[in-house]
N, C-alpha and C positions, 0 to 999 in steps of 0.2 A: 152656239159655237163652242168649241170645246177651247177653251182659255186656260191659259197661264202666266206669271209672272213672266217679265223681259229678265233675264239673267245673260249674263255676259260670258261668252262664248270661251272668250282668251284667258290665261293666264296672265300676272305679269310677265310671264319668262316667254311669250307668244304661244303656249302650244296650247291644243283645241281639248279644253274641257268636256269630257262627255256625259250627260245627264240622259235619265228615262224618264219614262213618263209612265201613269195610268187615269183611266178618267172615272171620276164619279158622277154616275148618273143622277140628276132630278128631274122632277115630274114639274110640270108648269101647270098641272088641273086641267087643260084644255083637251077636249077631243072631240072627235066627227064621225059621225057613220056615213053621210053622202057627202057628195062633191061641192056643193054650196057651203055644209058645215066646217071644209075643210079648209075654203076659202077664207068665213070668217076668221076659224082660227088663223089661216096666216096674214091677218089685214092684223090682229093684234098681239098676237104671240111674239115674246122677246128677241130678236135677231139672235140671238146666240141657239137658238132653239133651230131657227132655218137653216144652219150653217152644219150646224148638228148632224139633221137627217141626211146629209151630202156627205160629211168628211168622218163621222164617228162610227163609220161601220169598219172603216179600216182599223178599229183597234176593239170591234167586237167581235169575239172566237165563233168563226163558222163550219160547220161542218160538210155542207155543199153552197161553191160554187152560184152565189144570186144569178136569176136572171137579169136584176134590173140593176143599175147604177145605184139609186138610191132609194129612201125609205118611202117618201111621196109615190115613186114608181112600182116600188115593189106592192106596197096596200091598194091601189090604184088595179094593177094587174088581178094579183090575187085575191081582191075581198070584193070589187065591186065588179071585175070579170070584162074591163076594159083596157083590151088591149092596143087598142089604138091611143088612148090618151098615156096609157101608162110606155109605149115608146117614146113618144112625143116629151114625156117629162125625163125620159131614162139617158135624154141626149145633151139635158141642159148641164154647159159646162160650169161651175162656179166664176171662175176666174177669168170670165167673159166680160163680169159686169164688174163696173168701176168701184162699186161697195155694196153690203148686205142690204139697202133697201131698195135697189135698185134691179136684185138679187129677187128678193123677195114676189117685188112688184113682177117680175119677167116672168115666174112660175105663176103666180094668181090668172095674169094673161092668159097664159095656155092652159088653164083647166077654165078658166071663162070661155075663151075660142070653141072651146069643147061642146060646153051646154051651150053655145047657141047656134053648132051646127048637131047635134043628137039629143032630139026631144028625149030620149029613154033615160039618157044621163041625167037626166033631174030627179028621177023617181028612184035610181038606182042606190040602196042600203046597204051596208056591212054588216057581216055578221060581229064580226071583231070591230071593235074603231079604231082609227088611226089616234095613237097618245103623243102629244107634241111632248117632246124633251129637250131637255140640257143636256149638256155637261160641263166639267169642273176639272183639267188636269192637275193630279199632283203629280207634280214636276221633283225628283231627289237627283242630286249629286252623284253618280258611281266610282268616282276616286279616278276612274281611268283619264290618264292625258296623251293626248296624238303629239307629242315632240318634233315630228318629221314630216314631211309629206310621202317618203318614203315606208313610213304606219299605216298608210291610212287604208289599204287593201287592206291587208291582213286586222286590221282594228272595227273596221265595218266589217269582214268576216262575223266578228266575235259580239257585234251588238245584239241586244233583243228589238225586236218590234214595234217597242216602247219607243229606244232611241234610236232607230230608223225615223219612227215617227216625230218625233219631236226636233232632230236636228235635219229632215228632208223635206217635211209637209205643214207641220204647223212652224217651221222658221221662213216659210211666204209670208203668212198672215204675220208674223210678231216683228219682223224684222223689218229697218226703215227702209232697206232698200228690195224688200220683197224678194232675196232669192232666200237659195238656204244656207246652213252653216257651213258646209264645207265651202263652197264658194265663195262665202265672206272671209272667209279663214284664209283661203289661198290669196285671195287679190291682196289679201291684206299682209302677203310677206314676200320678197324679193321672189322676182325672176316672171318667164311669161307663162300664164295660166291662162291664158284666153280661149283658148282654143278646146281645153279641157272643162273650163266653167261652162261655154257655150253647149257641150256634150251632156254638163250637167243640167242645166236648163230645160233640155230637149226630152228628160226622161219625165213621161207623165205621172204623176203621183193619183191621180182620178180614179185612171182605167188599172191601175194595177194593184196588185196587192202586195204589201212588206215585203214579204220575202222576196218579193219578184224587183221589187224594187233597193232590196239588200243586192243578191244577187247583181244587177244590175251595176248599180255605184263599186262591188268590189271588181267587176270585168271592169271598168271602164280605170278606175284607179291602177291596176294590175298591166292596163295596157299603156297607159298616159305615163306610166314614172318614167322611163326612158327618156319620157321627151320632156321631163322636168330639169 
């Protein structure tokens, strides 16, 4: 899981702090060339490692377009040349299952499901092996403050990818009431924002990527201030 410290969103004076992020990766020694080794590894590799291969490609620089969802899917397609299993993993949402072991357990399932309907899946090797990883966000301060609700297009305009990511994707997971921080921010100062948190809500952070999802929160701010 790519983790950080809880820091606190508001100023005294209410306006919304903007912070970035970057993550440092670590290796956890674990790897697998077939599909059983891969399982071991996820029966004991650190939950933050699973969370990982799901949510920390949104903040590694691609150059084309993945075909899979995630890192499981991607090695799965590519290295062992199963296509069928590697869609099957490429559709699991996170944010389906109530916590990371739960998480965990639901992907083992479907590569087990796997090898007990395609005898060849047992025997099938990597050339490359899948490397379970961490990450570690350092999370810094940018000095920037949102004052208004009226900033906040034009202020997400001007964010990096970092803190897209940090105040739209990883403020589910950090935060107690699991949305993100613009939403916490708005409910949390005079007037109705329902209808515009709801809009925020609705936009997937999974299936898209930063910018698509910068992009996105500055439409939707841009059109919503009228009705603030």
């Amino acid at each position: 899981m790519i983790q950080g410290k809880n820091r606190p969103v508001k100023t005294s004076d209410e306006s919304l702090r903007v912070f970035d992020c970057a993550p440092v990766f670590i290796a956890t020694g674990i790897h697998a060339f077939t599909l059983r080794e891969l399982i071991e590894g996820l029966r004991v590799v650190h939950p933050g490692s699973v969370q990982h291969h799901f949510w920390g490609r949104l903040l590694r620089p691609v150059i084309d377009e993945p075909e899979y969802s995630n890192d499981f899917a991607g090695w799965t397609g590519r290295e062992l040349r199963d296509k069928v299993l590697a869609e099957r993993l490429s559709v699991i949402y996170p944010t389906d299952f109530t916590n990371v072991e739960e998480f965990r357990h639901g992907i083992i399932d479907i590569i087990e499901n796997r090898l007990d309907e395609d005898l060849i899946s047992h025997t099938a090797m990597a050339r490359q092996p899948f490397h379970f990883l961490r990450s570690q966000l350092v999370v810094f301060d940018t000095g920037t403050r949102i004052g208004d609700r009226s900033e906040l297009a034009d202020a997400v305009k001007g964010m990096s990818e970092g803190s897209i990511f940090y105040h739209f994707v990883e403020a589910r997971r950090r935060t107690e009431k699991r949305c993100d921080d613009f939403s916490a921010w708005l409910e949390s100062n005079s007037g109705d924002y329902h209808r515009l948190c709801v809009d925020l809500t609705a936009i997937d952070p999974y299936f898209s990527s930063l910018c698509e999802i910068r992009d996105r929160l500055e439409n939707l701010f841009r059109q919503g201030w009228p009705q603030l």
